[in-house]
N, C-alpha and C positions, 0 to 999 in steps of 0.2 A: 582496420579493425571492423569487423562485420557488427553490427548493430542490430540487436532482435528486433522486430518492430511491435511500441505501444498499443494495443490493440484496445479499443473501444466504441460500444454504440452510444455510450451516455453522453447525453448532448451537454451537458456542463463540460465536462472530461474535454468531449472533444475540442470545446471553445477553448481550452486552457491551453491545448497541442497547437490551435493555430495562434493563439499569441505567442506562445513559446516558438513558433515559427519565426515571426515579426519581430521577435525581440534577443533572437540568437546571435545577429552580426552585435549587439551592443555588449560591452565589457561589467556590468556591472551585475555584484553577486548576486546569485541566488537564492532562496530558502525554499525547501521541499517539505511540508507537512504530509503525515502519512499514519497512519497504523503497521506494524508491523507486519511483511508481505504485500504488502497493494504496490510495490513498484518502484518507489523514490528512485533506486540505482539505475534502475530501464528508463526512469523520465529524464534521470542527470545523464545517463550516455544517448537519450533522444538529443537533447539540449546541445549537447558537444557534436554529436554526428551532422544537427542542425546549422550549425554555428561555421568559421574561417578558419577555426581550430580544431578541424575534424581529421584534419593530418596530422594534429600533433598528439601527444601523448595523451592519455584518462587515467589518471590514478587515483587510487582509493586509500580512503583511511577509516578503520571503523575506528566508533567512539570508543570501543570498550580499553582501549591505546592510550588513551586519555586526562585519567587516574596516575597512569605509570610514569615513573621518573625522568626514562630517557624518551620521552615522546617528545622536547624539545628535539633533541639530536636526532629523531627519526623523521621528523617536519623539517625542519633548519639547517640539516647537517652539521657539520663540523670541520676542524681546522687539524691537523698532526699536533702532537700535544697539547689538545682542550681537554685530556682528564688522560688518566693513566695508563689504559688501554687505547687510547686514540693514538696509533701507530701512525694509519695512513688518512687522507681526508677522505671525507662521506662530505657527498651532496646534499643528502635528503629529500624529502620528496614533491617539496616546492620548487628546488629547485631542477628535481628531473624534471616535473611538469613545465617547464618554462615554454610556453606557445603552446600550452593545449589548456586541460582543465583538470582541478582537482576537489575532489570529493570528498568532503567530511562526513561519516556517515554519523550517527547520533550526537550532534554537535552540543547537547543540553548536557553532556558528562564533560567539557572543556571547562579545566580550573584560572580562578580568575589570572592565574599569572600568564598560561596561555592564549587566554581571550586576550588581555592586553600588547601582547606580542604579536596575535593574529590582527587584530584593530590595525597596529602600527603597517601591518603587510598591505592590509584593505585601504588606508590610508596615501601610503604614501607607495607601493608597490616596491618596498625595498626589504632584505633579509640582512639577518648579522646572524653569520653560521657558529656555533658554539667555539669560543675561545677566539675568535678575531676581531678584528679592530675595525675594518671597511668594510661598507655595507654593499649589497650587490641586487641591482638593479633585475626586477624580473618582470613576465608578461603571464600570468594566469590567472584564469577565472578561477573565482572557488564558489563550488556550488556546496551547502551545507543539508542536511535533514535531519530530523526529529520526528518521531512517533508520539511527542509529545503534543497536546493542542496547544494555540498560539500563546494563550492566556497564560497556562503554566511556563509555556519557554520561557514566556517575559518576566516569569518571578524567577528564573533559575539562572539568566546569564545579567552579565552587565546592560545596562542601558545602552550606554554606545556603543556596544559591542553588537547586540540585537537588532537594533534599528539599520546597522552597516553591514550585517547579512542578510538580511533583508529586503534589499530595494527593491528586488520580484520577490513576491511572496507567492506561491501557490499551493493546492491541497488537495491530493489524492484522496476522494471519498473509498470507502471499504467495502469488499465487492457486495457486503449484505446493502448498502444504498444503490448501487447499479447491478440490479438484477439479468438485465438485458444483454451483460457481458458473460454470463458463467455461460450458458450456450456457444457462445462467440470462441472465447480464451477453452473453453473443452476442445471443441472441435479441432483449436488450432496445436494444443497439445497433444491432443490422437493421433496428428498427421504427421508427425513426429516420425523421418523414416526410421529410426533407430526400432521402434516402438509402435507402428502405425496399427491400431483399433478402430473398429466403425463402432460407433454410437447410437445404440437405439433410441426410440423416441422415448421408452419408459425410463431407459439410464437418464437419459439427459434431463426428464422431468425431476428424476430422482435429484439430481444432481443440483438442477435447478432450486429445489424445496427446500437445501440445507444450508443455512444462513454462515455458514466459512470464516468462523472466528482468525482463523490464521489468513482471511484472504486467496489472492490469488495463488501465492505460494503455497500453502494449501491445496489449492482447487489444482495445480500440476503435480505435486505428491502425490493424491489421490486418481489420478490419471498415469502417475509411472507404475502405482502398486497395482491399478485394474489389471495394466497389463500385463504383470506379472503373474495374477492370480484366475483371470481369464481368458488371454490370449487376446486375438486378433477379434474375436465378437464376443466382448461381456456380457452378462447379464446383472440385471439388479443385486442377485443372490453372492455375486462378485464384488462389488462394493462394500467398504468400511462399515463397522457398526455404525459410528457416528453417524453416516450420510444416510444411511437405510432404515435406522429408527431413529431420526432426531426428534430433540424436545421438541416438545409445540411451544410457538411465540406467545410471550405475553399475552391474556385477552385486553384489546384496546372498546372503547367505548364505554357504555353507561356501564356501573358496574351494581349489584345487588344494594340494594342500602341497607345500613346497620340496622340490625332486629331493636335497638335502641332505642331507635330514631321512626319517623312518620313512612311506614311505607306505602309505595308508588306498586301498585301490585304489575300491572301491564309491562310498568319499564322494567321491574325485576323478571318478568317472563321471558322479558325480550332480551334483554343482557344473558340470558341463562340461554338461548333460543339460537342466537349470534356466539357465544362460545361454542357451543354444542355443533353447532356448522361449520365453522372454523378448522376445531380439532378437526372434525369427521374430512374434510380436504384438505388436511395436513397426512394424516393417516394414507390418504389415497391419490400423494404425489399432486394434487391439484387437479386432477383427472372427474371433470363434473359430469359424465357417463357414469365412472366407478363408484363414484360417492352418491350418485341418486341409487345406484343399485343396493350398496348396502345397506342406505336409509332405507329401501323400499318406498320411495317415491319416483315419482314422474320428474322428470328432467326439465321439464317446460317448472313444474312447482320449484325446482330446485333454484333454477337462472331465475325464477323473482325474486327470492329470499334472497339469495345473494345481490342483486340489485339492489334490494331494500336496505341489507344492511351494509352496503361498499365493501363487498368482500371480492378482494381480488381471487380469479379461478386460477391464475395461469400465468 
């Protein structure tokens, strides 16, 4: 099975890949936090390609399965007459996975009677297939994920159910906290033979500026449709509305004081002074050439003010 490879500059990220390296020969589950699109399934088949069980099977299971009735019989299997239509027997998908690994994918949609069935797998590594009486001895990792934060998992599953997916816990930040990868993860999507685009500096700035609510998954959607709509060398004007006008971030720091209240006139110039800079380098891709130009300032004035107020250019 060919395994895309996790790509990252972000230096937490990357310390998370070299324990998950260290910690691949050992058998005990996983838990993958994430935001939807940052990668859980690429970090749980790094995990498994990493691991002694890279020859054996990866199978997946989304949560939205979960809810539904026969999602016992689609995990567990089953036995010839364990319900009506049960002609012939089904394995299921713990035990196709038997010597490799399996994937739960939104594990916070598991109902408590599943969780307690899943515990007993985590526990004691045995299954009882729908309608039989012997239980049958397996060997798989199960790695689980959630979009959800840890806090919330822990009000939404069982106690012991949580704490025994658990034992590695790790978390995929969203690519608006590792900025230093949308240059890295474009380029590596552009090269893409199917699809292959060069990147200018301005796309990439562009690309860089817009904060990817959907993530990485995202940020390769928006590099299949470039290609579709500019060919082999985009330009900016080829790019999404979203990515080419996006909103401006929050303004962070001192902020105006209520007309109410005792004002601070300097700090309310400067909080007004620090947005106004802000926007005007969001406007112009982070490009501090572009943005002194259309302030109509010197560029040497511009690298203070931004000094002054820690505004990142780039």
């Amino acid at each position: 099975m060919k395994i895309e490879p996790f790509l990252t500059s972000h230096t937490p990220l990357r310390e998370t890949l070299e324990m998950l390296r260290k910690c691949a020969a050992a058998d005990y589950p996983v838990l993958i936090l994430g935001e939807t699109g940052t990668g859980k399934e690429l970090l749980a088949r790094f995990l498994h390609a990493s691991s002694e069980r890279r020859k054996g099977p990866f199978l997946v299971e989304s949560g939205g399965m979960f809810q539904d009735s026969l999602i016992e019989n689609e995990l567990f299997g089953h036995v010839p007459g364990a319900f009506s239509s049960a002609d012939t027997a089904q394995p299921g998908l713990l035990r196709s996975a038997d010597g490799g690994t399996l994937f739960l994918d939104g594990v916070e949609n598991a109902t408590p009677a599943l969780q307690t069935k899943l515990l007993r797998f985590l526990q004691e590594g045995t299954i009882r297939p729908v309608g039989a009486n012997a239980w049958v001895k397996l060997r798989v990792r199960m790695v689980s994920a959630s979009s959800k934060p840890l806090a919330q998992l822990r009000q939404v599953l069982r106690e012991d159910f949580f704490f025994r997916i658990g034992a590695l816990t790790l978390e995929i930040p969203p690519l608006r906290r590792r900025p230093e990868d949308i240059p890295l993860l474009a380029r590596h999507f552009a090269s893409d033979p199917e699809q292959r685009v060069y990147l200018s500096a301005s796309v990439l700035a562009a690309l860089s500026a817009y904060s990817w609510p959907g993530n990485v998954r995202e940020l390769r959607n928006e590099l299949m449709n470039l290609h579709l709509r500019g060919g082999k060398r985009p330009r900016c004007l080829h790019l999404s509305p979203a990515v080419r006008f996006p909103a401006p971030p929050p303004a962070s720091g001192p902020s105006v004081p209520d007309a109410g209240g005792p004002v601070d006139f300097h700090a309310a110039m400067a909080a007004t002074e620090r947005r106004f800079l802000r926007e005007a380098l969001f406007r112009n891709r982070f490009n501090q050439s572009r943005t002194a130009r259309e302030l109509r300032v010197s560029r040497t004035w511009l690298c203070g003010k931004l000094n002054f107020y820690q505004l990142k250019a780039g």
